[in-house]
MARPA-539494 format. One record per atom (N, C-alpha, C, O): residue in three letters; atom name; x, y, z. Coordinates in steps of 0.02 Angstrom, whole numbers, padded with zeros to 5 digits. Layout:
% residues N
[rec ALA CA [X Y Z]],
...
//
This chain:
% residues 63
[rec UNK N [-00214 00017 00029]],
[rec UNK CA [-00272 00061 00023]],
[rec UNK C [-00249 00134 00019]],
[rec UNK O [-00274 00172 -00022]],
[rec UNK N [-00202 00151 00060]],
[rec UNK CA [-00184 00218 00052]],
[rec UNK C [-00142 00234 00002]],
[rec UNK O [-00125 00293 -00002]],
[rec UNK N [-00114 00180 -00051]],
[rec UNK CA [-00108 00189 -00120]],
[rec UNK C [-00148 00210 -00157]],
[rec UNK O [-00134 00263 -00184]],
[rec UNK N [-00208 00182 -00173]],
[rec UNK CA [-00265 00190 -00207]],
[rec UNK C [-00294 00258 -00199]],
[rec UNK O [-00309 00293 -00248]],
[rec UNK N [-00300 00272 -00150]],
[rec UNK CA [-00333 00330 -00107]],
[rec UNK C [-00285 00419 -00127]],
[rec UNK O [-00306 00477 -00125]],
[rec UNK N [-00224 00393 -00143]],
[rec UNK CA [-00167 00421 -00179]],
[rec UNK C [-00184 00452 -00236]],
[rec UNK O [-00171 00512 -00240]],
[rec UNK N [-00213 00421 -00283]],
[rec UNK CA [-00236 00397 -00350]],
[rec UNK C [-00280 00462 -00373]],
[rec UNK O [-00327 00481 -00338]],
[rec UNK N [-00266 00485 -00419]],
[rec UNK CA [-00329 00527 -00446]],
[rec UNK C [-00390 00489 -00478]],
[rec UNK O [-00385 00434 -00504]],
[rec UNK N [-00465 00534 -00472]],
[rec UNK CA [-00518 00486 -00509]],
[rec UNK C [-00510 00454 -00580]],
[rec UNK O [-00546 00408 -00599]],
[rec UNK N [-00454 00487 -00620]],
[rec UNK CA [-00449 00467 -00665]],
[rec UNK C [-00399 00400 -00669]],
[rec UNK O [-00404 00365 -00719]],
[rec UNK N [-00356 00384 -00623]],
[rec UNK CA [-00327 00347 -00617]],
[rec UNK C [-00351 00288 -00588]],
[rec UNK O [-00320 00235 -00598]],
[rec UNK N [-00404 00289 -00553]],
[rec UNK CA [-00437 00275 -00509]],
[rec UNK C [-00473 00209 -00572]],
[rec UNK O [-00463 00148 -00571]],
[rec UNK N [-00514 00248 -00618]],
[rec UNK CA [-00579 00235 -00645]],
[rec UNK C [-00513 00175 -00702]],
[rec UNK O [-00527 00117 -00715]],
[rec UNK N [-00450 00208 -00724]],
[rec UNK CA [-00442 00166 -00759]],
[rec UNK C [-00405 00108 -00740]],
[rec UNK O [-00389 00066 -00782]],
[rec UNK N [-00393 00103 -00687]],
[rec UNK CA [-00362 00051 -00649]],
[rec UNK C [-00421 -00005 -00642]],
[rec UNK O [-00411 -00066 -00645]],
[rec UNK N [-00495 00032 -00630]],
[rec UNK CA [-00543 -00029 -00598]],
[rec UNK C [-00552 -00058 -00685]],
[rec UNK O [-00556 -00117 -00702]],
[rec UNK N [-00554 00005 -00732]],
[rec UNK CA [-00571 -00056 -00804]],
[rec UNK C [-00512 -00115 -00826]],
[rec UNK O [-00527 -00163 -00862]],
[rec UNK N [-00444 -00103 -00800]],
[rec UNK CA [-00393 -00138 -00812]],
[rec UNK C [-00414 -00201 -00779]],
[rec UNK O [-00414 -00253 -00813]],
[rec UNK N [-00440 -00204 -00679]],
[rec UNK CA [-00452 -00250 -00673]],
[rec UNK C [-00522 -00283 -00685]],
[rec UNK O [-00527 -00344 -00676]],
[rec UNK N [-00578 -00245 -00706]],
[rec UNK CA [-00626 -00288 -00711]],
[rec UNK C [-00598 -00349 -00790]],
[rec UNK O [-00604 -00409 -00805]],
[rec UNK N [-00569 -00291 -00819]],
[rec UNK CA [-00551 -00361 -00897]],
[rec UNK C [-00501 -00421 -00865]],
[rec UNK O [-00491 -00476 -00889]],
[rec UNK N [-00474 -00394 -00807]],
[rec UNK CA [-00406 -00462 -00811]],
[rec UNK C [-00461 -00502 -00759]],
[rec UNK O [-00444 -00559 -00742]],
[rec UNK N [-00526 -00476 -00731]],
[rec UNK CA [-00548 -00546 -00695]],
[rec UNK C [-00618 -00561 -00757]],
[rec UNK O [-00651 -00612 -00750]],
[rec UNK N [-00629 -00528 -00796]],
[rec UNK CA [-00667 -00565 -00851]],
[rec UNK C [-00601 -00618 -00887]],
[rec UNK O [-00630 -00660 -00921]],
[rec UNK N [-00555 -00623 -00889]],
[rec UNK CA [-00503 -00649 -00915]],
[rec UNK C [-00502 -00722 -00877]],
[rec UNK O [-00533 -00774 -00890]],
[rec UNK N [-00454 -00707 -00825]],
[rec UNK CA [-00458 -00760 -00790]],
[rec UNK C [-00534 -00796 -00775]],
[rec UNK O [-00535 -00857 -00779]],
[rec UNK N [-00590 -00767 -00760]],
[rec UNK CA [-00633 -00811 -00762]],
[rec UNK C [-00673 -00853 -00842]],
[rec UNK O [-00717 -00895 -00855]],
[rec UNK N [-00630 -00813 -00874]],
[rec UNK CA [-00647 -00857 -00968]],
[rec UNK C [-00597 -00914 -00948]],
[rec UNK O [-00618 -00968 -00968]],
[rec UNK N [-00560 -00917 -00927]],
[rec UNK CA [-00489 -00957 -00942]],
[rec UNK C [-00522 -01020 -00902]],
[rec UNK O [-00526 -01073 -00933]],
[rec UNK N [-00542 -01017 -00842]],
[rec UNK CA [-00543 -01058 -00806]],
[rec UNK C [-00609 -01101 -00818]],
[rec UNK O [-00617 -01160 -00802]],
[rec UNK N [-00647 -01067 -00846]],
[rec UNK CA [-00720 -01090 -00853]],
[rec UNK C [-00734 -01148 -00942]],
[rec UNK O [-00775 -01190 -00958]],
[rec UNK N [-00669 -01114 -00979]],
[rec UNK CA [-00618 -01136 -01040]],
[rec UNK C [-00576 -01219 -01022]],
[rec UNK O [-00561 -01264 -01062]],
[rec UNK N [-00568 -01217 -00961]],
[rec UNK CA [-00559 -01281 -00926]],
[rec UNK C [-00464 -01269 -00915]],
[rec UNK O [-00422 -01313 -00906]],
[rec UNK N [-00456 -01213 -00918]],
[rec UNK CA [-00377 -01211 -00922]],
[rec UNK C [-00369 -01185 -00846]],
[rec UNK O [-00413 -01150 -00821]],
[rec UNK N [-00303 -01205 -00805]],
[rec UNK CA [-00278 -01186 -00727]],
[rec UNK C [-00237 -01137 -00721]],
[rec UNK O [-00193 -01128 -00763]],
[rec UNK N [-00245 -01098 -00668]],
[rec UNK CA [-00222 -01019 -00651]],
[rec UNK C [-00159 -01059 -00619]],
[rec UNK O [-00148 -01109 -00585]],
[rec UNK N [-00130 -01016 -00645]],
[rec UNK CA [-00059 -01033 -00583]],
[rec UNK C [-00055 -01001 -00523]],
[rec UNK O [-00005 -01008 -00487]],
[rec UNK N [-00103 -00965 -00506]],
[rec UNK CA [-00112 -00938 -00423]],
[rec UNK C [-00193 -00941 -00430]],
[rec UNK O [-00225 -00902 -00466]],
[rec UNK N [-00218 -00988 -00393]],
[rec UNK CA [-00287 -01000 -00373]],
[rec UNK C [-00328 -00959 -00337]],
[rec UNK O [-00388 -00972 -00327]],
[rec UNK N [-00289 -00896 -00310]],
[rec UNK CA [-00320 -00878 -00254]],
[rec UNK C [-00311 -00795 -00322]],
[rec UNK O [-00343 -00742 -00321]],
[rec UNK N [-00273 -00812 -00357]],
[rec UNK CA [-00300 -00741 -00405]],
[rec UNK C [-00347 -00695 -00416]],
[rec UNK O [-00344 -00635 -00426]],
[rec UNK N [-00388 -00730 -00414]],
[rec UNK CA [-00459 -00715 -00435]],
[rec UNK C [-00474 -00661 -00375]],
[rec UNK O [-00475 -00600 -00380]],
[rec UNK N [-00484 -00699 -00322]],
[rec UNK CA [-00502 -00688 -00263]],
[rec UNK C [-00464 -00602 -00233]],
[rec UNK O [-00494 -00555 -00207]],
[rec UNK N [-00390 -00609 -00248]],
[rec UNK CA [-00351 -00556 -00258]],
[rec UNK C [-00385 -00489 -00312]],
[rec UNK O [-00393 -00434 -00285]],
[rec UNK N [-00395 -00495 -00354]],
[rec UNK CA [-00436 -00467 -00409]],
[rec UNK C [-00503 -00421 -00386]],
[rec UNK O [-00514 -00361 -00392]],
[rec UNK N [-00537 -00467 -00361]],
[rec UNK CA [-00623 -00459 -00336]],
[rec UNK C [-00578 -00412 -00286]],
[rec UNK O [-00569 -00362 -00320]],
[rec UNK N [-00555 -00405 -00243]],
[rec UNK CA [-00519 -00393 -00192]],
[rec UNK C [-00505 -00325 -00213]],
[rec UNK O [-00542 -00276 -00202]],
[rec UNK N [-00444 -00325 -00247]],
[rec UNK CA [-00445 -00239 -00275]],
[rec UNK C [-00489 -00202 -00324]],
[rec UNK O [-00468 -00147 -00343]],
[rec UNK N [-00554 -00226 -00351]],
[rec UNK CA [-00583 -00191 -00365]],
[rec UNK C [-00647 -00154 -00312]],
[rec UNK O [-00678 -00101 -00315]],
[rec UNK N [-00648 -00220 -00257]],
[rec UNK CA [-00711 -00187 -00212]],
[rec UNK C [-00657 -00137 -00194]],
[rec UNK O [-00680 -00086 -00218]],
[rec UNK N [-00586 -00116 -00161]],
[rec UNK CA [-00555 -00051 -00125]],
[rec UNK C [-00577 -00007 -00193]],
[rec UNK O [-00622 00035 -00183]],
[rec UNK N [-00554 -00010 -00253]],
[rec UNK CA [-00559 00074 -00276]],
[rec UNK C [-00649 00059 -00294]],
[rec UNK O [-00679 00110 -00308]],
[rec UNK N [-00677 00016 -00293]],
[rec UNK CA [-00737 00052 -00283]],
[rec UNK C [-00752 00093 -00236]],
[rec UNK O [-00772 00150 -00246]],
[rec UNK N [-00741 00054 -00157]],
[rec UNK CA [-00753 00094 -00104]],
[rec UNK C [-00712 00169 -00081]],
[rec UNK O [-00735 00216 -00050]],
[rec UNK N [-00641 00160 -00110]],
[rec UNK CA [-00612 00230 -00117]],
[rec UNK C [-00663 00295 -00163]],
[rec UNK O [-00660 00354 -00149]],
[rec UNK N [-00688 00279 -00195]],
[rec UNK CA [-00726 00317 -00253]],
[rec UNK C [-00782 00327 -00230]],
[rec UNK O [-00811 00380 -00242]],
[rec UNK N [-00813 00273 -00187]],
[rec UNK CA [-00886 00287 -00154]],
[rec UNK C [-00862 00342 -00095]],
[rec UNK O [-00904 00382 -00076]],
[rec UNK N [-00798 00345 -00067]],
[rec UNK CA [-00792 00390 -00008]],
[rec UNK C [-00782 00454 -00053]],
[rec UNK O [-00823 00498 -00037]],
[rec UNK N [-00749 00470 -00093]],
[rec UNK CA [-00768 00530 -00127]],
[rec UNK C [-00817 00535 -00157]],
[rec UNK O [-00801 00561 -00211]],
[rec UNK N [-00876 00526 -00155]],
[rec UNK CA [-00937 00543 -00177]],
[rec UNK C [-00943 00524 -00247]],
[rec UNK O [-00992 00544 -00278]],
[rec UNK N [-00903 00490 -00273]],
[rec UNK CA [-00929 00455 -00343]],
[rec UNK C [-00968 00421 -00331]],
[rec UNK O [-00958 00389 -00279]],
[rec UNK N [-01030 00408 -00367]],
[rec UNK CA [-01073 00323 -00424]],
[rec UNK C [-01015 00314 -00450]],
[rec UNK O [-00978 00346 -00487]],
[rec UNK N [-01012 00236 -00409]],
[rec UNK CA [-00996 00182 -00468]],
[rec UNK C [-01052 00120 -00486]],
[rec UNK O [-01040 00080 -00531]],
//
């Protein structure tokens, strides 16, 4: 967290679009009927996008 928090907003904002596409990704893949090789990926994913949301909500951004 205190990586993220590191991060400028701009770094910030493009990190969360990097991961919202790799969990639109993995959730095409899987729903495609094909297997993640780490199951708990996803979960990892959802995971770092709620921190830089909530990093961004503590500096007073809308997200």
């Amino acid at each position: 967290m205190q990586e993220i928090r590191e991060m400028s907003k701009e770094e910030k904002l493009k990190k969360l679009t990097e991961l919202e596409n790799e969990l639109l990704r993995l959730r095409t893949l899987v729903r495609s009927g094909g297997a993640l090789e780490n199951p708990g990926q996803i979960r990892a994913v959802r995971k770092d996008i709620a921190r830089i949301k909530l990093a961004l909500r503590e500096e007073g951004y809308k997200v």
